[in-house]
C-alpha positions as CSV (number, residue, x, y, z in Angstrom):
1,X,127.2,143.6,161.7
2,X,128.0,140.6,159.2
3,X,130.7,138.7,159.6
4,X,134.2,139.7,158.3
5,X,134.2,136.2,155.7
6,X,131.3,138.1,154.3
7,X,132.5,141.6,153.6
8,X,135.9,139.9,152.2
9,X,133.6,137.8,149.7
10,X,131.8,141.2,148.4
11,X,134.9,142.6,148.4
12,X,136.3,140.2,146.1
13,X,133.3,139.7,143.9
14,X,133.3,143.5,143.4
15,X,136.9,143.7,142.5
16,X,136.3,141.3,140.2
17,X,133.7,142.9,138.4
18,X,135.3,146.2,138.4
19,X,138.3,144.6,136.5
20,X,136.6,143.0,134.4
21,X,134.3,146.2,133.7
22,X,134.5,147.0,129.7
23,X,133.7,150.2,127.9
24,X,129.9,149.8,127.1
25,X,129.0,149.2,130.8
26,X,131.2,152.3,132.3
27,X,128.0,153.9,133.2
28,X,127.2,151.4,135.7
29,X,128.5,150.8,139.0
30,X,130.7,147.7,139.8
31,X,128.3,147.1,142.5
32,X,125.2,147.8,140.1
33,X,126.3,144.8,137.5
34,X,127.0,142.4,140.6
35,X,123.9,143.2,141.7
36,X,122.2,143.0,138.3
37,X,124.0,139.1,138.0
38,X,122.7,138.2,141.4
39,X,119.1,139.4,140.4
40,X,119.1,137.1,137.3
41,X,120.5,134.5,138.4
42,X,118.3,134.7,141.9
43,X,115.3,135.5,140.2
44,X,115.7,132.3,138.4
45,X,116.6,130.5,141.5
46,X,113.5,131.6,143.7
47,X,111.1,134.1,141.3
48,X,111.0,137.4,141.1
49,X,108.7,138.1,144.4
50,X,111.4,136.1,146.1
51,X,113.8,137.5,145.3
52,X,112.5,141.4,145.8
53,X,111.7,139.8,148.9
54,X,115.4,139.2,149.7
55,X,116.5,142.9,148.1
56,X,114.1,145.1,149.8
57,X,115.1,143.4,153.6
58,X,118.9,143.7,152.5
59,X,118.6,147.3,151.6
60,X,116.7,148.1,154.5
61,X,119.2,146.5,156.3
62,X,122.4,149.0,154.2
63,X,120.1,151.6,154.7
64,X,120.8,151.5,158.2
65,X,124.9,151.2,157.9
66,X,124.9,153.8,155.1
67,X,122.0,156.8,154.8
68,X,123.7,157.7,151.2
69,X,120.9,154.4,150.1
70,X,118.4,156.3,151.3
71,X,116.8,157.1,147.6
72,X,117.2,153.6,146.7
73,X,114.2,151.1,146.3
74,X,113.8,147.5,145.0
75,X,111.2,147.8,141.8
76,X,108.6,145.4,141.7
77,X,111.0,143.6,139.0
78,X,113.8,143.1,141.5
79,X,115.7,146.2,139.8
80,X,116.8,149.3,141.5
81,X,115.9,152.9,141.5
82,X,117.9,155.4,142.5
83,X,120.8,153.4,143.0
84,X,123.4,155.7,140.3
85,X,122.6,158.5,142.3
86,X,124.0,156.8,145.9
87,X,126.7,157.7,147.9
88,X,129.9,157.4,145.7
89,X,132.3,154.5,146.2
90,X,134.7,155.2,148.8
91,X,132.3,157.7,151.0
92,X,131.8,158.7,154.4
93,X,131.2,155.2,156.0
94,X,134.5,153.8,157.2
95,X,133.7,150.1,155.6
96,X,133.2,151.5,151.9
97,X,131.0,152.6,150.5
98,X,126.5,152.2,150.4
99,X,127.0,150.1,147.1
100,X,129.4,147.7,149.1
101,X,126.8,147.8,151.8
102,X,124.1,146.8,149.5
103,X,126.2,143.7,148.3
104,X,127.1,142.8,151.6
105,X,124.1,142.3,153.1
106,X,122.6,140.8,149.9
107,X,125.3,138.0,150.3
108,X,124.3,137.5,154.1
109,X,121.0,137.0,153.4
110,X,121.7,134.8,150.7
111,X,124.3,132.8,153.0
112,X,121.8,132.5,156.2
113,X,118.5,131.7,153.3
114,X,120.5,129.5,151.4
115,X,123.3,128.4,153.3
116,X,127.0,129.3,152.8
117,X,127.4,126.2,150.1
118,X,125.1,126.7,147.6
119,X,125.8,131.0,148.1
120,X,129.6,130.0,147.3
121,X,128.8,128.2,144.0
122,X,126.2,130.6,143.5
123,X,129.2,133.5,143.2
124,X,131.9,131.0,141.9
125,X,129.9,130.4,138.9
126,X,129.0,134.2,138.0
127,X,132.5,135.3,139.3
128,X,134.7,132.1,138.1
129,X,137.6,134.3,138.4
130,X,136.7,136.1,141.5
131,X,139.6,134.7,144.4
132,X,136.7,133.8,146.8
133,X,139.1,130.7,147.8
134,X,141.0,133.6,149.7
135,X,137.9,134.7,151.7
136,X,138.2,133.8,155.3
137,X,136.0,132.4,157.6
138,X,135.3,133.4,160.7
139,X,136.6,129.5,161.9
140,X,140.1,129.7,160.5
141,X,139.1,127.8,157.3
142,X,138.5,129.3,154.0
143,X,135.0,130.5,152.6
């Protein structure tokens, strides 16, 4: 189980993408595009094999919390498969749904790999508007 400060930061980061979701991307999933802006930006960050790396042990890791992932896999690009086709937001599980799942564990990873700093920036400058000031840690203090 991740910690709460990192749910609340995929929380906000997909909030913030849904609002700020436009017309020619209402196909895709909020959780799809932040994934898709992690990827690029990650894949720059550490290569593509890195990152896939990182993708394919944080969907193992939702598949476990959320079954609806089950169909999903990590491409050799990074990209997902199967991913439109997951449980619908607001499912069965009592956390949210397999989409949020995916993003939360993606951010743990990234926050244990590169450390809760850089993972920070990292979202602050995808999501500048994204309240991740408002994330609490597990300490007291803010993310």
């Amino acid at each position: 189980m991740l910690p709460l400060e990192t749910r609340d930061l995929a929380r906000q980061i997909l909030a913030s993408e849904a609002s700020a979701g436009d017309s020619s991307h209402a196909a895709e999933s909020a959780a799809l595009r932040v994934y898709e802006k992690l990827r690029r930006r990650l894949c720059a960050l550490a290569g593509v094999t890195g990152f896939r790396s990182l993708a394919c042990r944080a969907l193992t890791l939702a598949k476990a919390e959320a079954p609806g992932l089950e169909q999903v896999q990590v491409l050799a690009d990074g990209s997902l498969q199967g991913f439109r086709e997951a449980e619908p937001p607001g499912g069965k599980h009592p956390d949210g749904s397999g989409e949020a799942i995916l993003i939360t564990q993606l951010l743990g990873l990234l926050i244990v790999f590169l450390g809760k700093s850089m993972t920070l920036r990292l979202v602050q400058d995808a999501w500048p508007e994204a309240d991740i000031e408002n994330c609490s840690s597990g300490d007291g203090t803010r993310a």
